[in-house]
C-alpha positions, 0 to 999 in steps of 0.5 A: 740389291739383297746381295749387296746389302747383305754383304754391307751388313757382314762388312759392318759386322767385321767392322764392329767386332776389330773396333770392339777388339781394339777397344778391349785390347785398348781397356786392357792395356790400361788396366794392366799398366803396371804390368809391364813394370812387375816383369821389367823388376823381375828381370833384372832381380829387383829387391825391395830393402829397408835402412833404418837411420840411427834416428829410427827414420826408415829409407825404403829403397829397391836395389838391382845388385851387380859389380857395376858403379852404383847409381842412387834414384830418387823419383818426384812427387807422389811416385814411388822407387818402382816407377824406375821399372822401365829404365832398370833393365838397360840402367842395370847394364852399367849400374848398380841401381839403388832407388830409393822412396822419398819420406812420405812416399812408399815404404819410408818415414811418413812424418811431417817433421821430415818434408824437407829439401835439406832434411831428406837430402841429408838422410840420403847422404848417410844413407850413400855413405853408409849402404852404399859406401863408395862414390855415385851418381846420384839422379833425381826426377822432379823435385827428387831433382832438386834434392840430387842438386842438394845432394850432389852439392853437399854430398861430399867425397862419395857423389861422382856425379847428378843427373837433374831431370826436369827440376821445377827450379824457382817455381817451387821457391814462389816464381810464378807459382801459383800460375804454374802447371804444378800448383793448379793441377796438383798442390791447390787441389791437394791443399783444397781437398783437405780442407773440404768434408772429404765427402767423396775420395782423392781420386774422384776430387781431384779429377774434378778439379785437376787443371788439365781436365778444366783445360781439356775437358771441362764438360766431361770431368764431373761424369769422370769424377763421378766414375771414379768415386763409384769405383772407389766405393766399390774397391775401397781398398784399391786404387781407383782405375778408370779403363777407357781413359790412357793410363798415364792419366791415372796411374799415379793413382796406384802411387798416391796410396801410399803418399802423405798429403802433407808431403804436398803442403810443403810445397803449397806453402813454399816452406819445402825449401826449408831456407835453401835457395836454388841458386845457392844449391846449384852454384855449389855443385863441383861434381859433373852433372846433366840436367835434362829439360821437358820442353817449354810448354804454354797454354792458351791461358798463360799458364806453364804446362811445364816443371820449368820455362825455357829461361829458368832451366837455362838460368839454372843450368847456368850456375852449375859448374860442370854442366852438360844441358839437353832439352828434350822434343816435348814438354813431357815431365817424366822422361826417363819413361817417355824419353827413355833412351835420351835419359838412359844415355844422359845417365850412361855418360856420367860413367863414361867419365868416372 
């Protein structure tokens, strides 16, 4: 009997020494996220360059120069030029990739006077016809999508082609905004949280107060809240991180240092679209385009845990020209890292008909 038990003891002994191995390896894989992100730029030579319009407003951009066609990217809300790491390095085979960093996100103009569609569309045309100089394929994630359409749209002579992923077309012009994924869980915080005392952080409020945490967690995110607001007071100049949680959960954490809120608050009052409709935008792109759609996704309380429906991406894609439409398996709105081949190939087959 000793001998049988004695053997148990060392099994549960191994046991808890693979599971503390794989929760260590787990919490370190989350911590060290962006890792993945520094060595995918270093390889393929990304540098960080800075273009200051004649208006003194400043495009920070990340750029992977080679003799290939160039490609301009412009990443979504509260992102940052580098969250293209990842794609770079097979991109890069086919494209000289420029990435920009939208006004009020990263290295560029952070001034409100700046955060609009058409505003920020129209710097980036002279940026394209300026530093870059010569006909592109410009791609754009989320509402950095929408600015592709306008962009491919009104570009002119030098836009080859746009790749659209996952735009929030109509919702962000007030169809069914605010029971949309998007309002509840990023811009009513937002908003909310700048009018509040701001007695704890960013961080810390929105956990509390994010809708998939109310969705999913409810009776876990003020502990989670309380987590990070601990972490922020001890690491004020960090962003905040939350180890036992999946990275993709808090990673934007990292992005949203250097995000203007009022950025946000275009899009909480609708005023973002600065008086362009989708439709008018989309109908008036001539060039080819792909437009890539998350899968529609809807929780049990009606809401749309997607950027757009079934139905208003299809109505989208419906009014451009020369449109190439594909769907994605899951309603996952950054595709171009969860869904990285189907995004690489949808951009890839716009060079294939320059």
């Amino acid at each position: 009997m000793k001998k049988v038990m004695m053997i148990v003891l060392i099994i549960l002994a191994v046991l808890i020494v693979i599971a503390a191995a794989c929760f260590g390896g787990y919490c370190y894989k989350n911590l060290h996220w962006y890792d993945r992100y520094e060595k995918a730029l270093k390889s393929v030579n990304a540098v960080e360059k800075q273009f200051t319009l004649p208006s003194g407003r400043v495009i920070n951009y990340g750029e992977v120069e080679n003799d290939k066609p160039p490609l301009l990217l412009i990443h979504g809300q509260m992102s940052i030029w580098q969250d293209y790491a990842l794609v770079m390095p097979e991109l890069s085979k086919k494209w000289h990739i420029y990435a920009v960093d939208v006004y009020g996100h990263g290295g560029s103009s952070h001034d409100e006077s700046l955060y609009y569609l058409d505003v920020n569309g129209d710097d980036i045309i002279t940026f394209i016809n300026e530093v870059i100089g010569e006909k592109t394929v410009v791609a754009g994630h989320s509402n950095g999508a929408l600015t592709a359409a306008y962009i491919a749209a009104y570009g002119g002579e030098n836009i080859a082609g746009a790749v659209l992923e996952d735009p929030p077309v109509f919702s962000v012009e007030g169809e069914g905004w605010e029971n949309s994924f998007a309002y509840l869980d990023t811009y009513k915080p937002l908003h909310d949280y700048d009018l509040s005392d701001k007695s704890e952080c960013w961080e810390a409020y929105y956990l509390r107060h994010c809708y998939w945490g109310q969705l999913y967690m409810k009776d876990s995110m003020p502990s989670i809240a309380d987590y990070a607001q601990k972490y922020h007071e001890k690491h004020p100049d960090e962003a905040v991180k939350i180890f036992f949680m999946p990275s993709t959960v808090w990673n934007v954490f990292e992005y949203a240092r250097h995000y203007d809120h009022a950025y946000g608050e275009h899009f909480y009052d609708l005023s973002w679209n600065h008086g362009y409709s989708h439709s008018r935008i989309l109908s008036d792109i001539k060039v080819p385009c792909v437009y890539i759609h998350a899968k529609e996704s809807i929780a049990d309380t009606g809401v749309y845990l997607c950027a757009a429906s079934a139905e208003q991406a299809n109505r989208a894609a419906g009014y451009i020209e020369n449109c190439t439409f594909i769907e994605t398996e899951t309603s996952d709105h950054v595709i171009h890292t969860v869904h990285s081949r189907e995004y690489i190939d949808a951009v890839n087959s716009l060079s294939e008909k320059e």
